[in-house]
C-alpha positions in Angstrom: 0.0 0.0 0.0 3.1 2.5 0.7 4.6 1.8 -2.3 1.2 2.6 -4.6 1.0 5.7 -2.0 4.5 6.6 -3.1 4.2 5.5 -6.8 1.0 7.4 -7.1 2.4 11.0 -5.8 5.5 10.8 -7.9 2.9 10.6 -10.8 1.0 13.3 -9.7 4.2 15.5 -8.8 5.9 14.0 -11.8 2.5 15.2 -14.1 1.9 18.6 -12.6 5.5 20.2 -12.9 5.9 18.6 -16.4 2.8 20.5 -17.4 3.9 23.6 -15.6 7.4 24.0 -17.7 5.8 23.1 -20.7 3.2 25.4 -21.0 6.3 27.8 -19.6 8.2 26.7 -22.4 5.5 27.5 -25.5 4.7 30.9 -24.3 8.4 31.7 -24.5 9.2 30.2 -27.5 5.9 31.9 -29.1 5.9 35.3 -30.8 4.2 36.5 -27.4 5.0 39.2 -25.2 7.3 37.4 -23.3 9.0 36.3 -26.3 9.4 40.4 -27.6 10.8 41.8 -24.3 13.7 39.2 -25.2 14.0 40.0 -28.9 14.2 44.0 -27.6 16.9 42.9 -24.6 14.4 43.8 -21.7 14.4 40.8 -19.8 12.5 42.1 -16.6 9.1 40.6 -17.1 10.5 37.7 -18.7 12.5 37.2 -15.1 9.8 37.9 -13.2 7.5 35.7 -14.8 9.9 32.9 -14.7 10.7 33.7 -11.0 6.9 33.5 -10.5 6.3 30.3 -12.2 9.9 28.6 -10.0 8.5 29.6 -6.8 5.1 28.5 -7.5 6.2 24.6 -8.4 8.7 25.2 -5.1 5.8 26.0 -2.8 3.8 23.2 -4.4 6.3 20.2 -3.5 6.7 21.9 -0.2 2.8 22.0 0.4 2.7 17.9 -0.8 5.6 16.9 0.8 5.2 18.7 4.4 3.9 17.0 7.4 0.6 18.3 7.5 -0.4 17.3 11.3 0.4 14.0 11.7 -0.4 12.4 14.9 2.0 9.7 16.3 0.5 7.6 18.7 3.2 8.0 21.8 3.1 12.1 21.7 -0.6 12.8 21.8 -1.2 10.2 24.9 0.5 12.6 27.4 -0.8 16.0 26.2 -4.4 14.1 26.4 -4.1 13.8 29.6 -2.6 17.0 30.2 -5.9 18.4 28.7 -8.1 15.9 30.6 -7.1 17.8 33.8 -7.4 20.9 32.9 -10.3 20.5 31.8 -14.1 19.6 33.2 -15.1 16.5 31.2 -18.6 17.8 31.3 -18.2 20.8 29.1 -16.7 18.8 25.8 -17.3 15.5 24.0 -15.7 12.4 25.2 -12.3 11.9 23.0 -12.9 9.7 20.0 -11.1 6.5 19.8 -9.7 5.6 16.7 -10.2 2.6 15.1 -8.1 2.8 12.3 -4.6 3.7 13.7 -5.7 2.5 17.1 -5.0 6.1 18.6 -6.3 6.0 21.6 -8.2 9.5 21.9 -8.1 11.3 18.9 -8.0 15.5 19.8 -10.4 17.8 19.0 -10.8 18.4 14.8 -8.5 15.6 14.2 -9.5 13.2 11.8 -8.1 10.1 10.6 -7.3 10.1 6.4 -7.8 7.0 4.9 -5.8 7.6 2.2 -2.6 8.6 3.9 -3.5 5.8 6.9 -2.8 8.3 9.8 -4.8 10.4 12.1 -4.1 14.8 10.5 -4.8 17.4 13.4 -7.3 20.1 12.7 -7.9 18.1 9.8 -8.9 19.9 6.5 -9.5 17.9 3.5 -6.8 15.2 1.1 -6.3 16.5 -2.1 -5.2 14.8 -4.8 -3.9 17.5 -6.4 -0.9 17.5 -4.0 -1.2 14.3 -3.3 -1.0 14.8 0.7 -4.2 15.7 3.7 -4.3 19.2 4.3 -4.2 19.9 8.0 -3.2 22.1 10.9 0.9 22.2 9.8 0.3 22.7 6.2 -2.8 24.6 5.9 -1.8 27.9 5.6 0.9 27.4 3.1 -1.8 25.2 0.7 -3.6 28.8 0.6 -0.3 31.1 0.1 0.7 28.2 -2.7 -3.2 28.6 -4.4 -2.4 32.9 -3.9 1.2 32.4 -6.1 -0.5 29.3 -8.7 -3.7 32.0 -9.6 -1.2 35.0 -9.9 1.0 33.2 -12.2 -2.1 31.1 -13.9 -3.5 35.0 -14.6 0.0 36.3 -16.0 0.4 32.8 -18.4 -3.6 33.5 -20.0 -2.5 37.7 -20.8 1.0 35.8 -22.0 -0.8 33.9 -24.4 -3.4 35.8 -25.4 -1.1 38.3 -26.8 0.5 35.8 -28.9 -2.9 34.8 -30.7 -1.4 35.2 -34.3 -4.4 36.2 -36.6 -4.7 34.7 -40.5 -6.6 34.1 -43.9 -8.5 30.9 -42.8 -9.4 29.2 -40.0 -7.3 26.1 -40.6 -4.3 28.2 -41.2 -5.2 29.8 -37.5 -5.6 26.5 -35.8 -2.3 25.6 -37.3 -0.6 28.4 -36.2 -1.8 28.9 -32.8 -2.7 25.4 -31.9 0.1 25.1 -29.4 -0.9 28.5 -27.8 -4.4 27.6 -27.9 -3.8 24.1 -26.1 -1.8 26.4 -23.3 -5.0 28.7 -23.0 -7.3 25.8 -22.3 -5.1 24.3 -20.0 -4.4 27.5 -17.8 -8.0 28.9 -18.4 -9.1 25.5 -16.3 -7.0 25.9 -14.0 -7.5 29.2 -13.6 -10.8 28.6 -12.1 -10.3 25.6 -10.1 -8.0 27.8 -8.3 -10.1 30.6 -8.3 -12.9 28.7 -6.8 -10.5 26.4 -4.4 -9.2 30.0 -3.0 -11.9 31.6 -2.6 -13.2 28.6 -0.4 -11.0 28.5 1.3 -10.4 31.9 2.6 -14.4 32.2 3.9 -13.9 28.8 5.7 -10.7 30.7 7.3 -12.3 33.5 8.1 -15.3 31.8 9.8 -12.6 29.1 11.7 -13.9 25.9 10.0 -12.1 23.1 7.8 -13.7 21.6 4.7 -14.4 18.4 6.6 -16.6 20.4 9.5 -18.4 22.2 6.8 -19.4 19.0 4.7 -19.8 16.9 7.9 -21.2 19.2 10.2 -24.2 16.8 11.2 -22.2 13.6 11.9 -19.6 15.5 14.0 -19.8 15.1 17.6 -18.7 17.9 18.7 -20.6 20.4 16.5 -23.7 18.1 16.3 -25.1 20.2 19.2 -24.6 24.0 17.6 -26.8 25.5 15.3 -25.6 25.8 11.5 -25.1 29.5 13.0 -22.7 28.3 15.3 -19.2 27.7 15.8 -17.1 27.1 19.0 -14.3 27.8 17.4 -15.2 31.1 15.5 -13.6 34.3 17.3 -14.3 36.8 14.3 -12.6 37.3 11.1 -9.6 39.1 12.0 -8.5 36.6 14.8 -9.3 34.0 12.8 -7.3 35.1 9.9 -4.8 36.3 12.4 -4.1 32.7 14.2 -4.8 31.2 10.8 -1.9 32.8 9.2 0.5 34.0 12.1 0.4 31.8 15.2 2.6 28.9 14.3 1.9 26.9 17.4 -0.6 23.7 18.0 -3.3 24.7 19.2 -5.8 23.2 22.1 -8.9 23.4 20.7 -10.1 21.5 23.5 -9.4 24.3 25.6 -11.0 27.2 23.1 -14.3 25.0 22.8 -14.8 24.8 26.4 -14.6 28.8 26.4 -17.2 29.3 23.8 -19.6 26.9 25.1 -22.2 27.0 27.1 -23.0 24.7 30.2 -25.7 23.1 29.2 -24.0 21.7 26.1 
């Protein structure tokens, strides 16, 4: 099962930066504007857009191949038990066992991925696009990675567009531009999977909820109790954008939900 695991992301990682230097490739060897600014010797935009491209297929193998959350059995059994104490058992959900990884108590938004076979804290989503769970470690750099993959997808469709050559007859033009026009296909799709993957995302982070919690609400145990309305975990769109994308640290979000609770839950 590891081994299809591995053998399975090296395809996807394999597929996604072959596509990306590709397309790369035809809009600088078109007559685009790319391809002018280095027939005129300004080589800014051409750098930049290259730059752009580089650090978006860096930040995609960091996004796949970071740890997102991970939860090994021996660490989480002490701070468990730390947060047991601290805290009245009355006023949150008994920990979930987990009964695929045999975790014993499974912390608050966890969730266990059956793809990847392990238990991901504050558990988001797997995608297969990066072949890897999105969860508490990675989360925030999946969204900075979608920011740089839209802003270069939206440079690459003005790159191409420009180089739309016209002619006499339409066969002439599909022959001509048929590389340019496979590029603009290609980028215009995944121009709005991103677009609509980024924008997603960004209102779930600025309400405090993962993907799974907002599919799953009703079979969740410990939001089965709230309102559609409500969320223990919401504090407001600035502190939740603010400990989304600048407080590095696990959180207890055993300890927040107890705060925003009432007793009678």
């Amino acid at each position: 099962m590891g081994q299809n695991m591995f053998r399975t992301g090296f395809l996807v990682r394999a597929t996604h930066t072959l596509l990306t230097w590709v397309i790369t490739l035809i809009l600088f060897l078109h007559n685009t504007d790319l391809r002018r600014c280095e027939e005129q010797g300004e080589l800014l935009l051409p750098l930049l857009f290259f730059l752009l491209v580089a650090l978006s297929v860096l930040l995609y193998f960091a996004v796949s191949l970071m740890d997102p959350g991970f939860i090994l059995t021996d660490s989480v059994k002490g701070s468990n038990e730390e947060i047991e104490s601290m805290i009245p058992q009355s006023l949150t959900p008994r920990l979930r066992r987990c009964g695929y990884c045999l975790l014993q108590q499974q912390p608050m938004r966890a969730k266990h991925c059956q793809t990847c076979k392990r238990c991901v804290r504050r558990f988001d989503h797997h995608c297969p696009w990066i072949e890897n769970c999105v969860g508490e470690r990675n989360h925030r750099w999946f969204i900075v990675y979608l920011l740089v993959q839209l802003l270069a997808l939206l440079w690459a469709l003005h790159i191409a567009l420009s180089g739309i050559t016209p002619t006499l007859t339409w066969e002439q033009w599909f022959r001509v531009n048929g590389f340019l026009l496979a590029a603009l296909g290609v980028v215009g799709v995944f121009s709005m999977v991103v677009v609509l993957l980024l924008g997603c995302h960004l209102y779930l982070v600025s309400i405090s909820c993962t993907t799974w919690e907002f599919m799953s609400r009703h079979r969740i145990s410990y939001l089965k109790n709230f309102s559609d309305e409500e969320n223990p975990f919401d504090r407001g769109v600035i502190c939740n954008l603010w400990d989304f994308f600048c407080v590095c640290s696990t959180v207890v979000w055993e300890k927040m939900y107890t705060r925003n609770t009432p007793n009678s839950v």
